[in-house]
N, C-alpha and C positions, 0 to 999 in steps of 0.2 A: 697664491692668494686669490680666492677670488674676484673677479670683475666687479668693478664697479656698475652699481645698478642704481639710475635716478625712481625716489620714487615721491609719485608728484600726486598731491593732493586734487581732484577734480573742479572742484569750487571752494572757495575761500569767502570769509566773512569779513566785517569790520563794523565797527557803531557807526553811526550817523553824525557828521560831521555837524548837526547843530543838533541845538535841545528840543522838540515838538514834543507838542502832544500825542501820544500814536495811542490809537484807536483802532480795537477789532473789526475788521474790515470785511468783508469775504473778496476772496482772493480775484473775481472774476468783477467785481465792482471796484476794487482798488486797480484793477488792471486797467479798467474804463477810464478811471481817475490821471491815468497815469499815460497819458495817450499824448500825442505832441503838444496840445496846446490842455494843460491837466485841468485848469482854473478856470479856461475861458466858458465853459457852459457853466458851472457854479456862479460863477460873478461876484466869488468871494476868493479871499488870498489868508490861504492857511495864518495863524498865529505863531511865528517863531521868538520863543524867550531864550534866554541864557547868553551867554558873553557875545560881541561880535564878530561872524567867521564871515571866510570866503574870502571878498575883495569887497565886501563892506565899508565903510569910514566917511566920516564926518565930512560934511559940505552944504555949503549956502544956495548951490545949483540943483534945482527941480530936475535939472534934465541930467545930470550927474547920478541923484539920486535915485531915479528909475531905473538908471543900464543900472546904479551897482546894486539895487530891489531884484530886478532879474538875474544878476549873475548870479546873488545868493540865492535865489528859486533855482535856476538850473541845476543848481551844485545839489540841492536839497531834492531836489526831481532824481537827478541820476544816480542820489544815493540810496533815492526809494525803490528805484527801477532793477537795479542792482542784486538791492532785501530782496524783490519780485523774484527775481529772476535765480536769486539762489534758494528761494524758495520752491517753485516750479524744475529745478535742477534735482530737489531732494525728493521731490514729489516722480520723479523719473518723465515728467512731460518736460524734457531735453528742448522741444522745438518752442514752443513761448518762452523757453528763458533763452534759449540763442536770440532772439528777437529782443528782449529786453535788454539781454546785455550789450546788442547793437544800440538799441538806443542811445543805453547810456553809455557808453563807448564814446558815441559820436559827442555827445556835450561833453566828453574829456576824462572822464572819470576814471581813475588809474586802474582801480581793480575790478572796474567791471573791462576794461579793455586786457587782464590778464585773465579774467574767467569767460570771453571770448577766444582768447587765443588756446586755452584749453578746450574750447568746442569744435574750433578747429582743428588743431592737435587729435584729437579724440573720437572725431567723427560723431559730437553727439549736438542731434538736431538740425546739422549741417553735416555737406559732403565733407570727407576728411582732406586738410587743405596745410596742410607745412607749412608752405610760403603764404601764407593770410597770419598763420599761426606766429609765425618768426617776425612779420609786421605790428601783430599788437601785444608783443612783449617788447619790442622795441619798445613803441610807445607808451609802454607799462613801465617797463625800466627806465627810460628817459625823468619820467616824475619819482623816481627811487621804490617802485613797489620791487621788492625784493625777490618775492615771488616768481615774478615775470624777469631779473635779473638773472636768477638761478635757471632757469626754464630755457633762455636766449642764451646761456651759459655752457649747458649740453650742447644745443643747437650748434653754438662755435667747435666744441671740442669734437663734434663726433661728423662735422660741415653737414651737415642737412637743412631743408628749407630755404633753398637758393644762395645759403649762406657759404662762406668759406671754411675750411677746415683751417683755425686760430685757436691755438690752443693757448696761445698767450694771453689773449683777449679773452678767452671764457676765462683764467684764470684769475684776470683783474675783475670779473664781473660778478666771482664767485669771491674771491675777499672783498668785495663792497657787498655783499649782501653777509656774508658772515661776519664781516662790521657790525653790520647794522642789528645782529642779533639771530640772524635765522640760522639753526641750528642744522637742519639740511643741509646748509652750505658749508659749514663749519664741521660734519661728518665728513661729508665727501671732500675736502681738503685733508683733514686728518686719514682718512682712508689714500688717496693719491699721494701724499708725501711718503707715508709706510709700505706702497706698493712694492718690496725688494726685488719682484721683476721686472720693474723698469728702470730707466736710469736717471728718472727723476725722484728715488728714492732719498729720504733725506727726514731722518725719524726728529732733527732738532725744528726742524719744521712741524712734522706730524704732529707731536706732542702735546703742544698749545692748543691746537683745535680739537684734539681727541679730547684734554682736558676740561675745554669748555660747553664740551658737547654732551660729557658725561658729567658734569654740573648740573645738565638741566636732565638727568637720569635718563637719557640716549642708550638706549640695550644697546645696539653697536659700536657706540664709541665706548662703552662700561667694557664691553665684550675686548675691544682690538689694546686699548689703555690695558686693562689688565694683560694681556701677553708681553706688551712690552715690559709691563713688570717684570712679570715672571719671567723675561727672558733678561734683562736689563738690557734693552733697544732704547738707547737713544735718552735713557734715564737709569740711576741704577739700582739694580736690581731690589726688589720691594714685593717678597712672597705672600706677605698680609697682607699689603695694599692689592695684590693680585686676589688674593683670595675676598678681598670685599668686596673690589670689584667684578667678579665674575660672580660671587652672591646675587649681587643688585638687578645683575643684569640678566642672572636664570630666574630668578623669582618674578621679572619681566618680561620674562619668554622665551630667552635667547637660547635656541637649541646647545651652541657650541658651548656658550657659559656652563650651559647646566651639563654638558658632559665633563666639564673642567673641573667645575666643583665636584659631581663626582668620582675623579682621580684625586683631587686635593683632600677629600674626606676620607677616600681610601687607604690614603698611603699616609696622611696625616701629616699635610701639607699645609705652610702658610698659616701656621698657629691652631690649625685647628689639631685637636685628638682622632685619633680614628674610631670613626664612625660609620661603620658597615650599613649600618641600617639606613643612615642620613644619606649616604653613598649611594645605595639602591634606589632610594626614592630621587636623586638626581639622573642618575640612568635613567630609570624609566619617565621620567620627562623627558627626558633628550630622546628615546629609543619611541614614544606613543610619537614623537614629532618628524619620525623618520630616519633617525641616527645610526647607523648600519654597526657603527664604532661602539656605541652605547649599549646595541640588542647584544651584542658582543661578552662585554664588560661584564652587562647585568647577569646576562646567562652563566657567565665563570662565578662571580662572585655570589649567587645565590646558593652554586652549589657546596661552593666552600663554607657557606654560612650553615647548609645541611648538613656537611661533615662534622662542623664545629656545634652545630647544636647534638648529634647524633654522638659524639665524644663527652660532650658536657652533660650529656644525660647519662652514659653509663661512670662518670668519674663521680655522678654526684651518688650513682644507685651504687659504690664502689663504697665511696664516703658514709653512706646513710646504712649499709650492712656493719663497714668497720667500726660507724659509732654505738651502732645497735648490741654487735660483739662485745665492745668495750664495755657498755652500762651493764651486762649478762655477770653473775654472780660466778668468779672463778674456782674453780676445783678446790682450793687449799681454803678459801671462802664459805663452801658448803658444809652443812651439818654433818659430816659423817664420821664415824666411828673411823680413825684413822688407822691404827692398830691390826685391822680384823683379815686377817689373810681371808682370798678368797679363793673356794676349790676350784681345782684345776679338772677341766670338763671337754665331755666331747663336744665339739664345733653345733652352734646349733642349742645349745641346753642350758639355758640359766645357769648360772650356778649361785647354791646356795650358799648366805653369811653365816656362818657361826655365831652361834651366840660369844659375847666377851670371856677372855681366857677359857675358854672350853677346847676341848682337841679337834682338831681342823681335820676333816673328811676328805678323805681323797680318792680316787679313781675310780671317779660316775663312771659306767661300763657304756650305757646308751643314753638317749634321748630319753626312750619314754620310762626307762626305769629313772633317770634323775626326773622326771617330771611327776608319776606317780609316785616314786616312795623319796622326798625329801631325806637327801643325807647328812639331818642335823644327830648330832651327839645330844643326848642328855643325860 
């Protein structure tokens, strides 16, 4: 089986945890905006409507009501700083968004402190730094961003970033985020229970998270759920469930599916008929994607479809002569004077019919005497 490969998105988004006004900004006067103290040259405080978030709530105390005006500004700041900064991330200016998402890092903000620990991680906009990066997925994952769960998760399993090799602990850290919904986590569980080279193989495990993973049409979990099918791993055996799942999961890209479905199409497997043609065109997806198995396959089975067409075209010219014979007007069918002997001649030389009951001529000596003087009787 192959390894296990984390593959991790670079920046992550989310809405804005209140309702504002948002207004086209340019990106270099919103940054100005957005600077430690955002409001204090304005000498105005944005309008925030819609339900109350943060650590907002009702009180008679002036001086209550300002820390909790500010907490819900900071939360509102770091979640703008954040938009900045994954903005400036897509924009490939890597080093103003590492700085925004310091910012808002620093006032707490979950997921700008897991799209720092990705610039760490990553070396973009800063030097590349593990141990910074393993500190703000802590702190990412500590408030439940799942993200940064999964991220610190590797980190434990494979010990890197000052950390310890805990493979127990990424384990638990990897079903709290695949709890929580994140289907990454919920792959790579269903991939690590099926690993049959390890000996923490254990498909009653696998099952569930491949299942859930290929609910949310996960090419890799559609791809490894269908083998177990087909192979009855751990469930049993379900050749049409295999073949719909490795459908889903080539028509979404998955080299290995698409070589699957075309052995399934070929040999007319898992309900389907055989389909040479449907066959070919899954090979060569699999085979343009680099499929060594599939350049294989396609190569054998085009030429047999040559043979078969190169057969099917002399049985039909086969067919279409013996039909043509048959409609042809037979000997005992045709007008002829059935009676009429006819003379017996040198090789080479018409011979001539007799007229009815008249005495039949016989032995033309050559060609050209039966050809100039006709040996009819009159």
């Amino acid at each position: 089986m192959s390894s296990l490969l984390a593959c991790r998105k670079f920046i992550t988004d989310e809405k804005l945890p209140l309702h504002v006004n948002v207004y086209k900004i340019p990106s270099q006067v919103l940054s100005r905006l957005l600077a430690d103290k955002p409001y204090a040259s304005l000498g105005v405080l944005p309008m925030v409507e819609g339900p109350r978030v943060g650590n907002a709530k009702p009180t008679d105390s002036l001086d209550e009501a300002i820390a909790s005006f500010q907490s819900t500004f900071s939360d509102c700041t770091a979640a703008a700083q954040n938009k900045l900064g994954i903005k400036f991330a897509s924009l490939k200016q890597h080093q103003k968004a590492y700085l925004l998402f310091t910012q808002a890092s620093e006032r707490g903000h979950a997921l700008a402190q897991f799209n720092l620990g990705l610039c760490y991680e990553n070396g973009k906009g800063v030097e590349r730094d593990l141990v910074r990066a393993a500190e703000c997925y802590k702190s990412a994952a500590a408030q439940g961003q799942t993200g940064a769960m999964y991220n610190l998760a590797l980190f434990y399993m494979e010990g890197v970033g000052n950390l310890p090799k805990d493979p127990q602990h990424s384990l638990k850290l990897l079903e709290n985020a695949a709890e929580s919904g994140l289907c990454k986590a919920q792959l790579y569980l269903g991939l690590y229970y099926a690993d049959e080279s390890s000996h923490h193989c254990d498909y009653s495990k696998a099952i569930p998270y491949l299942e859930v993973a290929a609910a949310k049409k996960e090419p890799s979990a559609e791809f490894n759920l269908g083998i177990c099918y087909e192979r009855g791993l751990g469930t049993e055996r379900n050749m049409s469930k295999a073949a719909s799942l490795y459908k889903s999961a080539a028509l979404h890209g998955h080299t290995g599916a698409q070589y699957n479905l075309g052995v399934f199409y070929e040999n007319g497997l898992g309900g389907f008929s055989i389909n040479k043609a449907e066959a070919a065109r899954f090979y060569r997806m699999a085979a343009e994607a680099g499929d060594e198995d599939a350049k294989h396959n396609l190569s054998l089975l085009r030429k047999q479809m040559e043979t078969e067409e190169h057969v099917r075209s002399s049985v039909e010219s086969q067919n279409l002569l013996f039909s043509l014979f048959k409609t042809m007007k037979q000997p005992s069918e045709m007008h002829v004077q059935k009676s009429l002997p006819r003379c017996s001649s040198s090789p080479g030389v018409l011979d001539a019919i007799p007229m009815e009951n008249e005495p039949q001529c016989a032995h033309a000596t050559s060609a050209t005497s039966k050809a100039s003087n006709p040996l009819l009787a009159f």
